[in-house]
C-alpha positions in Angstrom: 138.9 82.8 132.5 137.9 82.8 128.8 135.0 84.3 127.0 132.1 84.0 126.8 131.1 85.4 129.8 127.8 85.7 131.2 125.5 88.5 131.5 122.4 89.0 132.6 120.1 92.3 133.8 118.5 92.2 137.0 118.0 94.1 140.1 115.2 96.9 139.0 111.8 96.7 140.4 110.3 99.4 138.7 107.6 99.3 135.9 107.3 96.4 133.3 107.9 98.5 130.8 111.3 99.7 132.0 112.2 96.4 133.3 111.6 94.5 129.8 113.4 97.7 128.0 116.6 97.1 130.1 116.4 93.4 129.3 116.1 93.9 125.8 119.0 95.9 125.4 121.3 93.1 127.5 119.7 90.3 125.5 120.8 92.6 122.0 124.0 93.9 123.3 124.9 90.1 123.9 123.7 89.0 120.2 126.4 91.7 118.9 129.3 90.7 121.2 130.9 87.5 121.0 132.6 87.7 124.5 129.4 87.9 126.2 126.5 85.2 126.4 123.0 86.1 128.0 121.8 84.7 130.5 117.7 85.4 131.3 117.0 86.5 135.0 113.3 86.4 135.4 111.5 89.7 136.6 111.2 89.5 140.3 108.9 92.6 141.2 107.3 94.6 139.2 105.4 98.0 140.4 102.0 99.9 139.2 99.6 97.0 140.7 101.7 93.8 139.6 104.3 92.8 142.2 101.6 89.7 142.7 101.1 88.7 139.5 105.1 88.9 138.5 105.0 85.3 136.8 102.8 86.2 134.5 104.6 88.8 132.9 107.8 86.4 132.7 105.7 84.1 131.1 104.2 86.8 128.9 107.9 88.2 127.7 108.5 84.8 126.9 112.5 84.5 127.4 113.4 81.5 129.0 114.8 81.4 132.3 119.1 81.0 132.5 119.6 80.9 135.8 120.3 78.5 138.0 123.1 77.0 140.8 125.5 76.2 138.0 125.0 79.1 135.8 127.7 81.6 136.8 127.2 85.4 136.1 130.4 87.7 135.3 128.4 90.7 134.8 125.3 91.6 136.3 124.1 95.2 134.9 120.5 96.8 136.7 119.5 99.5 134.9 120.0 98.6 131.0 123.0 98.2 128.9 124.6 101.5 128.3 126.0 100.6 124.9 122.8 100.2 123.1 121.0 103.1 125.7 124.1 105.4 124.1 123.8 104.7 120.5 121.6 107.2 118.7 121.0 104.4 115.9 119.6 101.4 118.5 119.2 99.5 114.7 122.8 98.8 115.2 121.6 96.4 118.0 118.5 95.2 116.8 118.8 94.2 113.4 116.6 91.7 112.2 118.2 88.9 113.6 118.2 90.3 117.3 114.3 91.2 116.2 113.5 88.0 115.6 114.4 86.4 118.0 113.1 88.9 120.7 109.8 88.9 118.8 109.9 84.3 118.5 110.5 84.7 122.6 107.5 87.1 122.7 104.7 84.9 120.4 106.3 81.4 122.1 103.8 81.8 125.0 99.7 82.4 124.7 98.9 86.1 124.4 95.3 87.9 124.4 93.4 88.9 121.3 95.0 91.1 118.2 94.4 94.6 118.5 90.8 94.7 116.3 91.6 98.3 115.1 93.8 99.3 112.4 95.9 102.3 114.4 96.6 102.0 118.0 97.3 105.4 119.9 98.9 105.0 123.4 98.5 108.2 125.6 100.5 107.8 128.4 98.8 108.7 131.9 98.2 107.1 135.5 101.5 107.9 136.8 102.5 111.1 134.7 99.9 114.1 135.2 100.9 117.6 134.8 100.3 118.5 138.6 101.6 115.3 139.7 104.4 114.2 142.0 108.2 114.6 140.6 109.3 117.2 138.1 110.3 113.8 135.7 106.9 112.9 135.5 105.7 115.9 135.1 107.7 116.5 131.7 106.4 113.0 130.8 102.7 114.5 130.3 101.7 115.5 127.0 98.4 117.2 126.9 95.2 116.8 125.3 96.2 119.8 123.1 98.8 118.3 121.2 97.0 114.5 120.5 93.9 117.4 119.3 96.3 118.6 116.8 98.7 115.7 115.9 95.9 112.5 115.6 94.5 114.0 112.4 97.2 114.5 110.7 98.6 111.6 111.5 95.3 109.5 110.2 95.7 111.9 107.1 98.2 109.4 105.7 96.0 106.2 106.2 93.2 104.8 104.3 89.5 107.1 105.5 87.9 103.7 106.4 91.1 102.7 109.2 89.1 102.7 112.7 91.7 103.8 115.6 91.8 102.6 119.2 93.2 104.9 121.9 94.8 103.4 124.8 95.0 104.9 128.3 94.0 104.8 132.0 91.7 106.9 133.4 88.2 108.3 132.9 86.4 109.3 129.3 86.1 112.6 130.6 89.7 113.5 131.2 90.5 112.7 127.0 87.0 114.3 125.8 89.1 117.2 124.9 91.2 115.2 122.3 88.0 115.4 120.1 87.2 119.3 120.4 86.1 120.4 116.6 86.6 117.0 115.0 84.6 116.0 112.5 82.0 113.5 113.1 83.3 111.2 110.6 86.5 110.8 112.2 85.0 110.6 115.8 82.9 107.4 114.8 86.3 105.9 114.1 87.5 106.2 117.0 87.9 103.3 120.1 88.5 104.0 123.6 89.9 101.0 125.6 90.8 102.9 129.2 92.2 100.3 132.2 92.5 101.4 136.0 96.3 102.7 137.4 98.0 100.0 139.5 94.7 97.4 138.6 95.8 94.4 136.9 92.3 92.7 136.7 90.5 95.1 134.5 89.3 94.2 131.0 92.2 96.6 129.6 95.3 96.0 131.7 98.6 96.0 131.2 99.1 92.7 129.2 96.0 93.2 126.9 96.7 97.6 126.1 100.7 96.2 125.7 99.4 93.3 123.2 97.0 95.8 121.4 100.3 97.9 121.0 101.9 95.1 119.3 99.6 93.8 117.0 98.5 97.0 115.2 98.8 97.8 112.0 99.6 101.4 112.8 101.1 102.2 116.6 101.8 105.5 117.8 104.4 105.7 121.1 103.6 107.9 124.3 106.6 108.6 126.2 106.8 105.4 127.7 109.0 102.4 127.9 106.1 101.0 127.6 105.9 101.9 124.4 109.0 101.4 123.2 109.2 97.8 123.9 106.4 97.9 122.1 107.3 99.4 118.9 110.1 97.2 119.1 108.2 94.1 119.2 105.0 95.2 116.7 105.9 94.4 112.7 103.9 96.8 111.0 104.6 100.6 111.0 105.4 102.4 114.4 105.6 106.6 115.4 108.1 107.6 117.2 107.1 110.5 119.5 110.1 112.9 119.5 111.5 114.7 122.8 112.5 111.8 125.2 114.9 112.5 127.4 114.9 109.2 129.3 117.6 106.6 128.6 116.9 103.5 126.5 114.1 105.6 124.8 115.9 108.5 123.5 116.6 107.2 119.8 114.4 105.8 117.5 114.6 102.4 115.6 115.5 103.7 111.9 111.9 102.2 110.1 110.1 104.0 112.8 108.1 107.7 111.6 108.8 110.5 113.4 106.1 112.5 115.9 107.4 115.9 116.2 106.4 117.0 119.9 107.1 121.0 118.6 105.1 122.4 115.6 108.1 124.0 115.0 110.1 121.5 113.9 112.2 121.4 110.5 112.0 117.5 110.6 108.5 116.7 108.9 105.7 114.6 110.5 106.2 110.9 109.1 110.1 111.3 108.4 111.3 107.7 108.8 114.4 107.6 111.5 116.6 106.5 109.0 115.7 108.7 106.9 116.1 112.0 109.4 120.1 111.0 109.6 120.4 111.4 106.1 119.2 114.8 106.0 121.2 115.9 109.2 124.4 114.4 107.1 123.1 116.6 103.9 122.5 119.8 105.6 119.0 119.6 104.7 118.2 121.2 108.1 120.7 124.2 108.1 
């Protein structure tokens, strides 16, 4: 047997947003090796409310379908490709070429309305709260606190006249906090677009919040796969919140800004990736 061989991802049944992070990193792990050719398997179940509605996240991803009774697979991997999880500068897999032609896949099939705001803000919640169930999750919560202290200064870099839309789940009254002693000129800016956990039919769902993500001019991560797919995907300028341990999100793309999760921080608010490796190489940090 002679390369190329085929690979393709499949097997997980989690979240779409871990899902389409694991087959990102096979499809970009593939563009970089010449012994491999990917092979698309279509997402077969998909939890948090959409194991009915499957086929229309496939179609929304866009990546056609490989498979079939003559396609052979050599290498099947489930949980993401561990060469571009590993790498702490994931621009070594997608370059502009792999981002291309992830994003053509994406905007090949009909999508829902551009995000109307300027900066999108996703705040992860549903299944992460900090009295929930599994320690994981648990660590995966970041508080009203820190978005009370960080969203201003992040805005503090934009134009006054940018509106911002915050995306979540749950009820107005769990982010009221967020706003505590803001000024009224910056709470008039603000958007709230909350769906329902595991609800796939209401007005912000899944496929709109995720498209809202992508077409902003400004998008802030959670700590979320979710959101790292995302970033990935959206053209513009993305924040990369700092501190995630899970694999496939740990490391930044290099044009994304840094979110420090610890005021405490040497690394400055806004530090472009690319730019925080060339201070670790210069000592800046010592």
């Amino acid at each position: 047997m002679t390369p190329p061989y085929n690979y393709t991802i499949r097997g997980k049944t989690d979240g779409f947003g871990a899902q389409y992070n694991a087959i990102l990193s096979g499809l970009a792990y593939c563009e970089h090796s010449p012994d491999y050719n990917y092979i698309h398997t279509p997402l077969k179940s998909v939890s948090h409310g959409w194991r009915d509605k499957t086929n229309e996240l496939n179609e929304f991803i866009g990546i056609p379908n490989g498979v079939g009774s003559n396609v052979k697979i050599h290498t099947s991997q489930r949980y993401g490709n561990k060469n571009v999880y590993s790498d702490r500068q994931p621009s070594n897999w997608y370059d502009e070429k792999t981002l291309a032609k992830i994003r053509g896949y994406y905007w090949s099939t009909p999508k829902p309305q551009n995000c109307e705001q300027d900066i999108a803000i996703h705040i992860r919640r549903g299944d992460v709260q900090p009295d929930g169930n599994g320690k994981d999750r648990r660590k995966r919560f970041t508080p009203n606190e820190f978005y009370n202290r960080k969203i201003p200064k992040v805005l503090s870099i934009y134009p006054e006249d940018y509106t911002i839309v915050i995306l979540s789940e749950g009820k107005m009254s769990e982010f009221e906090s967020i706003m505590d002693e803001w000024p009224p000129s910056l709470k008039k800016r603000i958007f709230w677009k909350l769906g329902t956990h595991c609800e796939n039919d209401c007005e912000f769902n899944l496929i709109t919040a995720f498209h809202q993500m992508v077409t902003a001019k400004v998008f802030v991560q959670s700590q979320s796969s979710l959101s790292y797919t995302a970033g990935i995907l959206n053209e513009n300028e993305v924040w990369f919140l700092s501190g995630n341990k899970n694999k496939g999100q740990r490391y930044p793309l290099d044009h994304w800004r840094l979110l420090e999760r610890s005021d405490s921080s040497k690394t400055e608010d806004g530090t472009t990736y690319a730019n925080h490796i060339k201070y670790l190489r210069e000592g800046k940090y010592n």
